[in-house]
C-alpha positions in Angstrom: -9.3 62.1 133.1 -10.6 63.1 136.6 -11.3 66.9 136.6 -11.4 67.5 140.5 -8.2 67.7 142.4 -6.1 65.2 142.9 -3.2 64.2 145.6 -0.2 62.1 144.9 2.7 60.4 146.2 4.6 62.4 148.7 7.8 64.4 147.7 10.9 63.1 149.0 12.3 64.6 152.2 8.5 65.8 152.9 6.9 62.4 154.4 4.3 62.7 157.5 4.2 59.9 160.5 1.0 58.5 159.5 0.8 56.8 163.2 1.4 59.9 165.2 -0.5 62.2 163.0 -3.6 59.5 163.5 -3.3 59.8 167.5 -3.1 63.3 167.5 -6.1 63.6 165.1 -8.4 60.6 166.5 -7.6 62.5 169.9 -9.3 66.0 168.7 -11.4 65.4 166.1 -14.7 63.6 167.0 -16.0 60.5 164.3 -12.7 59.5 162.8 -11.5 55.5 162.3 -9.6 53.2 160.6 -6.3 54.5 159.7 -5.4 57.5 156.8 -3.7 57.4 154.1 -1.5 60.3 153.6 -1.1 61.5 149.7 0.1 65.3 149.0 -1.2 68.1 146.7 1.4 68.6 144.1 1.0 72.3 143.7 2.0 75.3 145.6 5.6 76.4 146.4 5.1 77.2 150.2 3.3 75.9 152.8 2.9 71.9 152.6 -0.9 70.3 151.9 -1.6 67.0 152.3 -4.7 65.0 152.1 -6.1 62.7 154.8 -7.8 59.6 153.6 -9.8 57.9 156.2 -12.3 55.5 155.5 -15.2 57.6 155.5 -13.7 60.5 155.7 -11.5 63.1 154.2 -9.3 66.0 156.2 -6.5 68.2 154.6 -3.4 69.3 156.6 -1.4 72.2 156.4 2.1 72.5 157.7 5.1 74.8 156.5 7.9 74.0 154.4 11.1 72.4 155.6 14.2 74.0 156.2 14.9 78.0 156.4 11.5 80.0 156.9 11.1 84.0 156.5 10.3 85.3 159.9 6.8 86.1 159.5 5.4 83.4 157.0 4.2 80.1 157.6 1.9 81.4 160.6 -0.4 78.6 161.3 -2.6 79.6 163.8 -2.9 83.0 161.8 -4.2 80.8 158.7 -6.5 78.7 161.4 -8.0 82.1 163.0 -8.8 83.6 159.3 -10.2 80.5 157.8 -12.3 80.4 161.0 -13.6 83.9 161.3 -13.8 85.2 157.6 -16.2 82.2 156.4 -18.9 84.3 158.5 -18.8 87.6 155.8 -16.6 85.0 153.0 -18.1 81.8 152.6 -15.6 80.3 150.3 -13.0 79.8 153.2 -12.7 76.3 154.3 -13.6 74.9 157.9 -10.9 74.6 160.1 -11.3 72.2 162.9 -7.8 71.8 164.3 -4.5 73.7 164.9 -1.6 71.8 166.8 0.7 74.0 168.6 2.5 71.2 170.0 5.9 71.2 167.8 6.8 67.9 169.4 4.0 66.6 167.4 5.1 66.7 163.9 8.1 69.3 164.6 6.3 72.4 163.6 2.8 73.9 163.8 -0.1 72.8 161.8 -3.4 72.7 161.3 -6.4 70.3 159.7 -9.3 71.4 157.8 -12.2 70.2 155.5 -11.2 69.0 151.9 -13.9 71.0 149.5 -14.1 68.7 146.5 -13.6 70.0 143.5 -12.2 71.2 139.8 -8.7 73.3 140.5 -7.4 74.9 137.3 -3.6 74.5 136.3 -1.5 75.7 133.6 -3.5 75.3 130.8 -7.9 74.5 131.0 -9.0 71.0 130.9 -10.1 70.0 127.7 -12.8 67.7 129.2 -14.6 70.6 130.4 -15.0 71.7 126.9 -15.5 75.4 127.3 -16.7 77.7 125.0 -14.7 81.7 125.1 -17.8 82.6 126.4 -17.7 80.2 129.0 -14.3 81.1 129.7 -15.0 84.6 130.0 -17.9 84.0 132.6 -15.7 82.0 134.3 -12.9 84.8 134.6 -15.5 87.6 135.5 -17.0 85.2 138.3 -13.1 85.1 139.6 -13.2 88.7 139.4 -16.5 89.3 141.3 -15.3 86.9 144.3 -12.3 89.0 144.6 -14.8 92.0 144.5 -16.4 90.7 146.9 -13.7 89.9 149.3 -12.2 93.2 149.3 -15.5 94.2 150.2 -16.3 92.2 153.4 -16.7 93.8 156.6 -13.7 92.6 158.7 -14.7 94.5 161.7 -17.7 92.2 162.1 -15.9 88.7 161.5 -13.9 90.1 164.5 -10.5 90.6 161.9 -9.7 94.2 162.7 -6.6 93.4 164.5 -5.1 90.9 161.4 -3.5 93.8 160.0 -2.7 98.1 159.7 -4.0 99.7 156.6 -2.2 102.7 157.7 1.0 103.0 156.1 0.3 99.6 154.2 1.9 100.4 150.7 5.1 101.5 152.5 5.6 98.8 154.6 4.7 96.5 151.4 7.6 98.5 149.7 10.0 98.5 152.4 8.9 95.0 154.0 9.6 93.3 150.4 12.6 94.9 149.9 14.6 93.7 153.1 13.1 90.5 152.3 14.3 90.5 149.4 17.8 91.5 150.1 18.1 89.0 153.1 17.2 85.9 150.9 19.9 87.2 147.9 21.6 84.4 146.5 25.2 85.3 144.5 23.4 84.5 141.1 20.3 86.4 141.6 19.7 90.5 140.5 19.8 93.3 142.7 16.2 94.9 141.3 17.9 98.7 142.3 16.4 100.1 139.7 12.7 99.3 140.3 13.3 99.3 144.0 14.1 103.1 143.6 11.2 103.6 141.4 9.1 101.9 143.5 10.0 104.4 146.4 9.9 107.9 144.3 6.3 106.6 142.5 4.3 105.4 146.4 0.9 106.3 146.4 -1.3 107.2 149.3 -3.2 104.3 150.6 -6.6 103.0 149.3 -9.7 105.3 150.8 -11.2 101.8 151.8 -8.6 99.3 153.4 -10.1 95.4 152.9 -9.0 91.9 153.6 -5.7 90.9 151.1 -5.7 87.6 150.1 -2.0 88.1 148.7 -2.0 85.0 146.5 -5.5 85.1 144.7 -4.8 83.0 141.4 -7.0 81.0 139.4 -5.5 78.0 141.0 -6.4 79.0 144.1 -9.6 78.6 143.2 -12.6 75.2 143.4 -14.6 75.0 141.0 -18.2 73.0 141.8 -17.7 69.9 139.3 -21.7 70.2 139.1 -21.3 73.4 137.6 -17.5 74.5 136.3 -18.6 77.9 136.2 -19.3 78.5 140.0 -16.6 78.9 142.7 -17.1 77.3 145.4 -14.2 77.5 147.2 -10.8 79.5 148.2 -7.2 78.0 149.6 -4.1 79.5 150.8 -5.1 82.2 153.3 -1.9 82.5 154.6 -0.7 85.8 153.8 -4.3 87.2 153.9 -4.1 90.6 156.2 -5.7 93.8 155.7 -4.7 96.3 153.5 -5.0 98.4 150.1 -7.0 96.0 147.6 -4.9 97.4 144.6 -2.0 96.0 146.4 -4.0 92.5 146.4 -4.5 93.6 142.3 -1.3 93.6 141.6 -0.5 90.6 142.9 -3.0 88.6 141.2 -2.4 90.1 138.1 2.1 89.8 138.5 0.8 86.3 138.0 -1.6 87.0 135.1 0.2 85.7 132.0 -2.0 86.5 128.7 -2.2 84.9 125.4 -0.3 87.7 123.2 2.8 87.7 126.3 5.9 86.6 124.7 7.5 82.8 124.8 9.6 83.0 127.9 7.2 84.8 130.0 4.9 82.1 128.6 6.8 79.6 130.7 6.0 81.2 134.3 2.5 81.0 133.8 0.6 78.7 136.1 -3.0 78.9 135.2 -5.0 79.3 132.0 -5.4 83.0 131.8 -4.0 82.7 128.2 -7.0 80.7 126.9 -10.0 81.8 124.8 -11.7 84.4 126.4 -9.8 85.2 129.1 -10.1 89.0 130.5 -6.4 90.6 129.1 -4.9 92.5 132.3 -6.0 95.9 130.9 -9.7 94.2 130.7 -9.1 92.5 134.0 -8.3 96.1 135.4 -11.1 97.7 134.0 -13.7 95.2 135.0 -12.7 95.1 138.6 -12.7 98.8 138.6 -16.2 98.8 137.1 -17.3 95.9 139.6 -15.7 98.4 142.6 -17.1 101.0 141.5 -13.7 103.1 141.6 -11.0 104.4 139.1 -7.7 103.3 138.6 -5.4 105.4 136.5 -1.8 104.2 138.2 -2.1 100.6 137.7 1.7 100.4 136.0 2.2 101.0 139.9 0.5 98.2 141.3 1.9 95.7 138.9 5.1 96.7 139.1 4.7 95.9 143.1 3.1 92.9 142.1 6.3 91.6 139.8 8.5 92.4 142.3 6.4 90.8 145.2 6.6 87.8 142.7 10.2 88.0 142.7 10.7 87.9 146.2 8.7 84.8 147.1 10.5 83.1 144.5 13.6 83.9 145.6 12.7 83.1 149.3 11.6 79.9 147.8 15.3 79.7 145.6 17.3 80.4 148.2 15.8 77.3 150.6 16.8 75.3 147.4 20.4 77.0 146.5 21.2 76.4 150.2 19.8 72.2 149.8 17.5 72.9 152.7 14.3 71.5 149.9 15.3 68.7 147.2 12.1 70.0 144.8 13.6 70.2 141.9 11.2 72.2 140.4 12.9 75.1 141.8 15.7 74.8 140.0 14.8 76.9 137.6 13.5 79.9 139.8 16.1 81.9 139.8 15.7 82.4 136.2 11.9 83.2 136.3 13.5 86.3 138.7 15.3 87.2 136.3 12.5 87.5 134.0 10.4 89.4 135.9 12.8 91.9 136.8 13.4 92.3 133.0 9.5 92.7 132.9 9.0 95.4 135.4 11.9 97.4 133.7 9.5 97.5 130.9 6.8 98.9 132.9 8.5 101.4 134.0 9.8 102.1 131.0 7.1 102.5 129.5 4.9 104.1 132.2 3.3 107.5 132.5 3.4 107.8 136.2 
């Protein structure tokens, strides 16, 4: 079994124009020859990756999703710009050498950047890596520390001030996902009133220390160094990245955090190994990036809740391209009952909260 990332055959209904996609590239990007070979990353449920195999050479291209878009995703030249100017204070960010504002191109925006080679994590840890729980729990704290870390960078100085407004952010976050939400409802899909309104009455102030938001930090978002399993070398999928409250960002991360002792069908969402051996629980995750911070978090139930119902409405965005047969992937199928779920699991919270 190869351990380091691999592309595949490309999903129907999402092919590329190898010749035109050559021209363009051969025409801004010194070196290149021969011909590519176009393959495609099989995960993520957004933005498109594909992987350009020239003969001595190999490029990744980003591109958004076909058919209906939310108005403000799928910014390409936002994801160029951040991948270009965070690698000075963050440099696990990817070199970006291209971004093709010409739609007549390839019919939408895009942009190419270097492919860092290396060991992605999916559902469940490779058993060819062979990791002890110890491993497994340096591994997770490592994770932790790079999010640390990134919440931590000065954005002033990699010239990112402008990327987003810290003031007001949860708000906005609150508001912003709801209408979202609502605009991409489907007949089948829940309403989410309840933890909508508690969402609302419980808002916090705003973080004392605004930072960059990755919005989509995940263990499979991650490279691992195949050298060296334990190091990361690398982080993808910068396109929600603004600036904001960092326990906003924690949430997020850990709506996606699925542990060992969660029950069967919220087993079923999860998308990285954060159930195996050693893996930080959410409580420990919580309390080692808190330590890491040097801060206090005593409303977390707050954060996640957000987080689950952030969740929510990127996988109904995602649903609703599907419902409406504007994306054949049938792996969406089955995402308006992983909703469901998570609105049953953020009743819980809140059932259960102190706040």
């Amino acid at each position: 079994m190869v351990l380091t990332d691999q592309s595949t055959q490309i999903r129907e209904g999402e092919e590329l124009d190898v010749t035109v996609i050559d021209q363009y590239l051969k025409a801004h990007i010194a070196g290149l020859s021969g011909e590519p070979r176009i393959t495609q990353f099989p995960g993520g449920a957004s933005n498109l990756t594909y992987l350009l195999t020239y003969p001595d050479r190999e490029l990744v291209l980003r591109r958004p999703p076909f058919g209906h878009k939310a108005k403000s995703a799928h910014d390409m030249g936002r994801e160029y710009r951040i991948l270009n100017q965070l690698n000075a204070g963050f440099p696990y960010c990817p070199k970006a050498y291209v971004h093709c504002t010409d739609e007549s191109v390839m019919g939408c925006e895009f942009y190419v950047m270097q492919r860092v080679n290396g060991i992605i994590l999916r559902s469940d840890m490779p058993a060819e890596l062979n990791f002890s729980p110890e491993q497994t729990r340096d591994l997770c704290k490592s994770f932790v520390d790079k999010f640390v870390e990134l919440h931590n960078v000065d954005y002033q100085s990699c010239g990112l001030g402008d990327l987003g407004k810290p003031e007001g952010y949860v708000q906005r976050q609150i508001s912003g996902w709801t209408d979202r939400y609502q605009k991409a409802l489907t007949p089948d899909a829940p309403l989410w009133e309840p933890v909508i309104a508690w969402l609302q009455d419980k808002m916090p102030a705003d973080h004392h220390k605004p930072g960059i938001v990755h919005n989509d930090y995940r263990l499979d978002n991650v490279i691992l160094d195949p050298e060296n399993p334990s190091q990361i070398i690398g982080v993808l999928d910068w396109e929600m990245t603004t600036i904001g409250d960092p326990l906003m960002d924690l949430g997020n991360t850990l709506a996606y955090w699925i542990e060992a002792t969660d029950p069967a069908p919220v087993q079923l969402m999860r998308r990285q190994p954060s159930n195996a051996p050693g893996m930080l629980t959410r409580q420990e995750f919580v309390d080692y990036y808190a330590q890491k911070a040097g801060i206090q978090i005593s409303n977390f139930d707050y954060y996640y809740t957000y987080g689950l119902f952030r969740l929510a409405g990127i996988v109904q965005q995602i649903y609703y391209r599907f419902y409406h047969g504007q994306t054949k992937d049938k792996r969406f199928a089955q995402f308006i009952s992983m909703n469901k779920l998570l609105e049953q699991m953020s009743l819980k919270v809140i059932s259960q909260s102190k706040l």
